[in-house]
PyMOL Python script that loads the backbone (N, CA, C, O; Angstrom):
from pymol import cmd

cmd.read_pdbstr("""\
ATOM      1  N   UNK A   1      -6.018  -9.016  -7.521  1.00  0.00           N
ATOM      2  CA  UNK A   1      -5.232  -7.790  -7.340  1.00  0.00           C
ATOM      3  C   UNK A   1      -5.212  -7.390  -5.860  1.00  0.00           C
ATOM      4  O   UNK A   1      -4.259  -6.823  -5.326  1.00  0.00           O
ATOM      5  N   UNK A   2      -5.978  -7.624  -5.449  1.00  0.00           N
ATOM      6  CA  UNK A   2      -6.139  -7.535  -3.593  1.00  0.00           C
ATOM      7  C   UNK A   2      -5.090  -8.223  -2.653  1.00  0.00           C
ATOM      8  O   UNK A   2      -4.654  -7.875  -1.556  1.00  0.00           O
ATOM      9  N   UNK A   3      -4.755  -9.621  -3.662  1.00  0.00           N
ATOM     10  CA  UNK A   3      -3.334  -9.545  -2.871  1.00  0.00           C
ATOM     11  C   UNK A   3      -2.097  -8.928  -2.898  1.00  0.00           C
ATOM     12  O   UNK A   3      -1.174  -8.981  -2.085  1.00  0.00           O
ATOM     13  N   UNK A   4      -2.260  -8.059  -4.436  1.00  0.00           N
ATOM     14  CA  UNK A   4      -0.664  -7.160  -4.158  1.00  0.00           C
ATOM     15  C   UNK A   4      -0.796  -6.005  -3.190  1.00  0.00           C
ATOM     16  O   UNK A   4      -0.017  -5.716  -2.282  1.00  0.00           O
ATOM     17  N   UNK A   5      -2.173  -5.252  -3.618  1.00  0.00           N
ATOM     18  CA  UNK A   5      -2.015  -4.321  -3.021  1.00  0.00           C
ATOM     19  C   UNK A   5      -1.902  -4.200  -1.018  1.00  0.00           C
ATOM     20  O   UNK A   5      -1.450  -3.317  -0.288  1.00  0.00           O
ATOM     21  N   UNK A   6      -2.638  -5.725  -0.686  1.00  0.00           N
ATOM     22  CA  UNK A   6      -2.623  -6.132   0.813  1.00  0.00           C
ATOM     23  C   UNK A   6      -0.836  -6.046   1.006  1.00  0.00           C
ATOM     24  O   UNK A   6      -0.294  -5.126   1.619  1.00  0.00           O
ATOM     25  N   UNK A   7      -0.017  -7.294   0.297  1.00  0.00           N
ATOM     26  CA  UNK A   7       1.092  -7.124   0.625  1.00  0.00           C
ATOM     27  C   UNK A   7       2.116  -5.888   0.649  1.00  0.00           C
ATOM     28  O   UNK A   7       3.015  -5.611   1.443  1.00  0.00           O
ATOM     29  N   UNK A   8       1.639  -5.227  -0.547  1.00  0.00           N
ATOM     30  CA  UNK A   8       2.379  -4.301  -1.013  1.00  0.00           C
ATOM     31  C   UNK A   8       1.851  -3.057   0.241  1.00  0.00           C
ATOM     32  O   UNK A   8       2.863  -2.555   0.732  1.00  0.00           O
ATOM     33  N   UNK A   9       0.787  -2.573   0.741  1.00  0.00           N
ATOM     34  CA  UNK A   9       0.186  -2.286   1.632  1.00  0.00           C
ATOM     35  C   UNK A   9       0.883  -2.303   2.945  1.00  0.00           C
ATOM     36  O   UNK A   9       1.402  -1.343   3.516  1.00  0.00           O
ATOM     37  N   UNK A  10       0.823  -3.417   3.297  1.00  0.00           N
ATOM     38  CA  UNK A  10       1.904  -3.615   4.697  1.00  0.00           C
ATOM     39  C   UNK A  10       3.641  -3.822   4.313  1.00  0.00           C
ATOM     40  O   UNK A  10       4.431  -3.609   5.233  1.00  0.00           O
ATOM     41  N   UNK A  11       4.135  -4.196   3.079  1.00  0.00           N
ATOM     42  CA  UNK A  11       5.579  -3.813   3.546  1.00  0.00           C
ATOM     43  C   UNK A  11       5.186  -2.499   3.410  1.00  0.00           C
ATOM     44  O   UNK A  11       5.158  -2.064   4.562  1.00  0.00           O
ATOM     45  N   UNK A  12       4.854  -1.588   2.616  1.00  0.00           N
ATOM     46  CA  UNK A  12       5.859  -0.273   2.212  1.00  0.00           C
ATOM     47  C   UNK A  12       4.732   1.052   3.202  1.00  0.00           C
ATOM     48  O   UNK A  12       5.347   1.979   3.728  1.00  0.00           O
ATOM     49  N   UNK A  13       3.482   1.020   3.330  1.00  0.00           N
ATOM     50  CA  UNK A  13       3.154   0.945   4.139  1.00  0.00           C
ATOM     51  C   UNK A  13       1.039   1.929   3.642  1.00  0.00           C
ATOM     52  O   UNK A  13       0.495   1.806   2.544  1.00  0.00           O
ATOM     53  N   UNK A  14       0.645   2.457   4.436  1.00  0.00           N
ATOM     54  CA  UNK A  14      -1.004   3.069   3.950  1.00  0.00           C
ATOM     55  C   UNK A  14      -0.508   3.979   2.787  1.00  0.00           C
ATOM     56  O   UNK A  14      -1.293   3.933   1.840  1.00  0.00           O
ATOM     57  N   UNK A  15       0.642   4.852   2.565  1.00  0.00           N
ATOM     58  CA  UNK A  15       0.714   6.050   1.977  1.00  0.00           C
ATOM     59  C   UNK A  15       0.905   5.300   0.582  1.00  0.00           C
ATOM     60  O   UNK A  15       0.303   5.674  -0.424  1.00  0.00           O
ATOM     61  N   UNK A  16       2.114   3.807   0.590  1.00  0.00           N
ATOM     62  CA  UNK A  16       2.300   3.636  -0.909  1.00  0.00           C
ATOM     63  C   UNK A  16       0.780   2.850  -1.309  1.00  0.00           C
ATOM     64  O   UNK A  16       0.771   2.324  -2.422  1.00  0.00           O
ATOM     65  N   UNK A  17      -0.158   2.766  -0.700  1.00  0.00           N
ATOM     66  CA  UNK A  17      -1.502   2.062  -0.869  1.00  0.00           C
ATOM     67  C   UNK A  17      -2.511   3.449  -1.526  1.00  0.00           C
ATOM     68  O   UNK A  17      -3.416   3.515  -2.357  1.00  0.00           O
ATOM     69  N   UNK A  18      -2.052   4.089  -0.968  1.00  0.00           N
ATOM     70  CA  UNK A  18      -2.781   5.218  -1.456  1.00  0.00           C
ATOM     71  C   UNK A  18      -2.512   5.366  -3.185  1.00  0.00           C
ATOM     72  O   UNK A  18      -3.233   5.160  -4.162  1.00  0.00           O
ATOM     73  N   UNK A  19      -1.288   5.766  -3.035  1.00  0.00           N
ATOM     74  CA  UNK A  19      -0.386   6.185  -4.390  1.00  0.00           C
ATOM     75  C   UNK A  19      -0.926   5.360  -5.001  1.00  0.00           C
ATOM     76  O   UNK A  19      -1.933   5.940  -5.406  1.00  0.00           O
ATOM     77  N   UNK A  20      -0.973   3.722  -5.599  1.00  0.00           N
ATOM     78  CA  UNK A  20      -1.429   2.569  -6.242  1.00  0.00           C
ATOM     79  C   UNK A  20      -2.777   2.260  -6.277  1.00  0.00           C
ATOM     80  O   UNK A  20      -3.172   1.360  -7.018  1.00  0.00           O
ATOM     81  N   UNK A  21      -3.619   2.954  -5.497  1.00  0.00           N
ATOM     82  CA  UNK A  21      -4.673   2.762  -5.736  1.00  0.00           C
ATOM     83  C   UNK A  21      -5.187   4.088  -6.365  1.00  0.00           C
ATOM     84  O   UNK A  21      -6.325   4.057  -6.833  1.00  0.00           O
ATOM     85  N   UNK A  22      -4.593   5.069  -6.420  1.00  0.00           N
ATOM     86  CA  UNK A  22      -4.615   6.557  -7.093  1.00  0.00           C
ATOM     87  C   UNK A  22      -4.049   5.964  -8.852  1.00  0.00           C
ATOM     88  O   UNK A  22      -5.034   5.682  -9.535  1.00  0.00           O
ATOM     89  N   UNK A  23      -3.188   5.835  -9.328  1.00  0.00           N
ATOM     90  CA  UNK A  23      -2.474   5.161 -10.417  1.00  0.00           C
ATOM     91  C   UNK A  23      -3.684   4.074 -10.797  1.00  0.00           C
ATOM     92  O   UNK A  23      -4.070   4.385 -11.924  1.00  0.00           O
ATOM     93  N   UNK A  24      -4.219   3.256 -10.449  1.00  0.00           N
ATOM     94  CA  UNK A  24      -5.082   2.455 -10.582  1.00  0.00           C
ATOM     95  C   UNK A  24      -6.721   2.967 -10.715  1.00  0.00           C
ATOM     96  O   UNK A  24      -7.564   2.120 -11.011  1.00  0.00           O
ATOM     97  N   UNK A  25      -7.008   3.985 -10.549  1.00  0.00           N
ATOM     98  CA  UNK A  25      -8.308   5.138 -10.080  1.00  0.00           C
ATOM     99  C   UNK A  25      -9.025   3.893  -9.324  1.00  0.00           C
ATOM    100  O   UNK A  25     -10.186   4.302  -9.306  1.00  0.00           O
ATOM    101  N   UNK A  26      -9.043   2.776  -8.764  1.00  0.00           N
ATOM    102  CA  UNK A  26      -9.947   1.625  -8.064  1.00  0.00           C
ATOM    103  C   UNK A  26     -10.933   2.605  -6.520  1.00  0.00           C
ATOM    104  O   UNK A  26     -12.095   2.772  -6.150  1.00  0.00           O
ATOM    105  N   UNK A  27      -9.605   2.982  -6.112  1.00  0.00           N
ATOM    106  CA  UNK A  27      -9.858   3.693  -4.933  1.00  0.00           C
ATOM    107  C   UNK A  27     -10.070   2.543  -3.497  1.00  0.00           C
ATOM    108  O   UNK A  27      -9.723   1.362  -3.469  1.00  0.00           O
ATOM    109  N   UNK A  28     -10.586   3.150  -2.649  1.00  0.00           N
ATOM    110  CA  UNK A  28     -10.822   2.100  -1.623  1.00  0.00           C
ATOM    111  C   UNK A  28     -12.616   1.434  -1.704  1.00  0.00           C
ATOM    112  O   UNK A  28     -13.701   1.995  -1.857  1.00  0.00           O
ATOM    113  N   UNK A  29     -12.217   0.052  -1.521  1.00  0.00           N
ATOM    114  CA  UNK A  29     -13.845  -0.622  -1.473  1.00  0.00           C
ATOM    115  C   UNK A  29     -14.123  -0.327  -2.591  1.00  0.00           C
ATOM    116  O   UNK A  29     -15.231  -0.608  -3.047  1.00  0.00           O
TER     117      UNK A  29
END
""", "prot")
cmd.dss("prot")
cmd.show_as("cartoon", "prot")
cmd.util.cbc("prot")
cmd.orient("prot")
């Protein structure tokens, strides 16, 4: 899963990383 959120991360950018990892409750680390 670390690679969507890496890619997905740099196109769309930190804020939609936030959102998806919020939706996901993973969080950071």
């Amino acid at each position: 899963m670390r690679r969507l959120f890496g890619v997905m991360g740099r196109v769309s950018g930190s804020d939609s990383t936030i959102l998806i990892n919020g939706e996901t409750g993973t969080g950071k680390g």
